[in-house]
C-alpha positions, 0 to 999 in steps of 0.5 A: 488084923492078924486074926483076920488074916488067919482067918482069911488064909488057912491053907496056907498056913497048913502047907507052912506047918508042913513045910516046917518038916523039910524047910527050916522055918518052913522057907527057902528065901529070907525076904518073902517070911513074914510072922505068923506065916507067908500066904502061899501063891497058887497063881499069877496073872498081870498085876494079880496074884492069887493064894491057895485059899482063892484071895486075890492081891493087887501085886505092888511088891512084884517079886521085889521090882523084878516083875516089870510086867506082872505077872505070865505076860504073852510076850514073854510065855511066847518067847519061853514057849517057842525056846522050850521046843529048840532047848534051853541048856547045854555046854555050848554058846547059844544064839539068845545069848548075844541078843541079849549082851547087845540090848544091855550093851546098847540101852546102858552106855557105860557097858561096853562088854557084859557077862551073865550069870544067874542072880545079881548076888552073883553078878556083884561077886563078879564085878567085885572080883573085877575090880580087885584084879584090875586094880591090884587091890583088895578093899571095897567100900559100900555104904551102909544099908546097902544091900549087895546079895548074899555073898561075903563081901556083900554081907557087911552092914547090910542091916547092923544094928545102930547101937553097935555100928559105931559114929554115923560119920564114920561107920563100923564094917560089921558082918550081917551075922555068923560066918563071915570071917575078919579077913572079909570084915577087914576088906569091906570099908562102909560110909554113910549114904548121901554123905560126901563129907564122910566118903570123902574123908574114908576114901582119902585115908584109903586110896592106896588100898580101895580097888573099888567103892559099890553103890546102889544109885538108891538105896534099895532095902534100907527104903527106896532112899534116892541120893541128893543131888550132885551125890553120885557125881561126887563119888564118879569124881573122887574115884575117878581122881583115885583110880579107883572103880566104881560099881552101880548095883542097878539089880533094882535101879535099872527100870527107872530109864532106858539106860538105868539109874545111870541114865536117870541120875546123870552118872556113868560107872565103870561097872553094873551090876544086873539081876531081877528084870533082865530075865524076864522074871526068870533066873539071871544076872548080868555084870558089865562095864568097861571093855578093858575091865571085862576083857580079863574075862576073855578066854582068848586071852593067855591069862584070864579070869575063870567065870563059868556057872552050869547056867549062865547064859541059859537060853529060857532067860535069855529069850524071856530077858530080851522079850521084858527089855523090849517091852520096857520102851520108853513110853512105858518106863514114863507110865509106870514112873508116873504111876509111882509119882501119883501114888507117892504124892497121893499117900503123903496128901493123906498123911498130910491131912490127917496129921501122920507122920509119914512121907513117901521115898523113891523115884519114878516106879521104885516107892517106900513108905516110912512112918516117921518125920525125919527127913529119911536120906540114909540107913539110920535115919530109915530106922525111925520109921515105926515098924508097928504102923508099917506092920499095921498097913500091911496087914489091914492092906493085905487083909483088902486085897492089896499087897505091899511088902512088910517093911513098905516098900511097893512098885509098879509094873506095867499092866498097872493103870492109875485107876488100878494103882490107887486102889492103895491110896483108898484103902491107905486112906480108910485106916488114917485114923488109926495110923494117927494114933499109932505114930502120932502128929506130923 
């Protein structure tokens, strides 16, 4: 599969080698590596992307669920186009901005104020800042797994290393890896996914101290892992009991429905936390919630909390931002969440009938496939997926011009049709055998 693929991609692996020279390892963003290199994009159009050396790939990995609607949509080109002639950035408010403050503010119920700021790492620095200076307190519990960006205190057990991170009930806070300092490591309680018993006894003991708990409505990097059900309105009412904030990282969640995860799972935090689709694929992010929260960032006020960025709120983001939410109708949230039902069923018929232990997790357009027959509900269990079949998938799909990432996750973007989707399912199916083999019966 390899040998195929460097085959099949040579000027690729030249501009790498020479990246190598500037870009440590030849990369400037973690996620997107993968051994022996990364194919290098030459272009994009709707659900297509094409590499330097002329391969085209049926995109469902979407810039990690950022891409809604492909790739270069008109619509959004338009809006981009028409904003490059009037500027994009000053010290100024701009027009754009409010526009796009209003569509959040009225799609997400729960937001009633909202601030931009370039990336959703940013936005959950923000909202934890928030939280800590509205309630006076300095801890946070996030669940392990759960990634939050790449800020501090976002980078405590994000993916530790399970021989090290203590009793699954009652997890070690663990830094991702060197420069983190204890003071943070302190800071940062974690609790297993999808167990009440254990956030409950972790919250109880620390109430006095939590200011806030973080959550992904699904847990996105550990494997698109939904919660059970009544999860996530247990943590609403044991931190509303506590006064304790809770935060919704919605930087994936928020396509699943008009008004996010929140509107799709039935629950309502204090504060969310936005990135990805609400640029419209360009840089940005958001964070909102309660008015009476936001407002300590207000600078009528006497006292407020600083938050300036020299490209929050840039004008290009914001046009592009409220062309995608205009696109993102609730007609077309239901197709793409239909889509990425269909696939979801489809691929476990195939690991059914042939035996694979596999099995398909995620809701509506969000997907991950895992190679193991234990029910996958929280970061460790995601672990026992087989990493060689999910590398063995990856390769022989890419290889046929289908691209999902490295670890298995995929979603749907718009300009998709069922009959284009399930060209994964057909060429999933074509390697069943082997995946048999690798992983064993189900």
């Amino acid at each position: 599969m390899v040998a195929e693929y460097r085959r099949r991609t040579p000027t690729s692996a030249k501009i790498h080698a020479l990246s190598r020279n500037f870009l440590p390892g030849g990369n400037t963003r973690s996620v997107v590596h993968f051994p022996p290199y990364p194919f290098v994009m030459g272009r994009a159009r709707g659900c297509h992307l094409f590499d330097v050396d002329g391969n085209r790939y049926l995109d469902f990995v979407n810039n990690y669920t950022s891409s809604v609607h492909g790739h270069s949509h008109p619509r959004i080109i338009a809006a981009i186009k028409e904003q490059l002639e009037k500027g994009w950035t000053c010290a100024a408010s701009l027009e754009p901005q409010h526009r796009l403050a209003e569509l959040i503010c009225r799609r997400f119920r729960s937001v009633e104020r909202v601030r931009f700021c370039n990336s959703g790492t940013e936005a959950t620095m923000m909202a934890i800042r928030a939280a800590r200076a509205f309630t006076g307190r300095d801890r946070i519990l996030k669940m392990e797994g759960g990634y939050h960006g790449s800020h501090p205190d976002a980078e405590i057990s994000a993916r530790p290393r399970p021989e090290l991170a203590g009793s699954p009930e009652r997890p070690l806070s663990l830094p991702d890896g060197p420069g983190i300092t204890e003071g943070v490591v302190k800071e940062v309680l974690v609790a297993p996914f999808n167990n009440q018993g254990a956030a409950e006894r972790i919250i109880r003991e620390n109430r006095r101290e939590l200011a806030a708990v973080i959550v992904e409505p699904m847990l996105g990097i550990a494997g698109q892992i939904p919660p059970k059900e009544g999860y996530l309105q247990f943590l609403r009412e044991i931190t509303e009991a506590h006064d304790i904030l809770l935060i919704f990282d919605e930087v994936m969640t928020a396509r699943l429905a008009v008004g996010g995860a929140q509107e799709y799972f039935g629950v309502t935090a204090d504060l969310t936390t936005f990135g990805k689709m609400i640029g419209g694929d360009l840089p940005a992010g958001a964070f909102g919630g309660r008015r009476e929260i936001m407002e300590l960032f207000s600078p009528e006020r006497k006292e407020f909390l600083h938050h300036s960025g020299t490209f929050n709120g840039n004008a290009l983001a914001m046009v592009a931002g409220i062309a995608a939410l205009k696109l993102l109708t609730p007609a077309a949230i239901a197709r793409i969440n239909s889509i990425g039902e269909m696939l979801a069923r489809r691929l476990e018929k195939i690991f059914t009938e042939a035996g694979i232990a596999g099995q398909v997790t995620g809701a509506g357009s969000l997907r991950h496939i895992h190679f193991t027959s234990e029910e996958v509900v929280d970061y460790r269990s995601a672990l026992t997926s087989n990493e060689d079949a999910a590398r063995l998938l990856f390769f022989f799909l890419l290889n046929r011009g289908v691209l999902l990432s490295p670890r298995g996750m995929f979603c749907i973007s718009t300009p998709m049709n069922r009959g284009i989707a399930n060209d994964l399912v057909e060429k999933t199916a074509e390697i069943a055998d082997v995946l048999r083999a690798l992983v064993g019966r189900s």
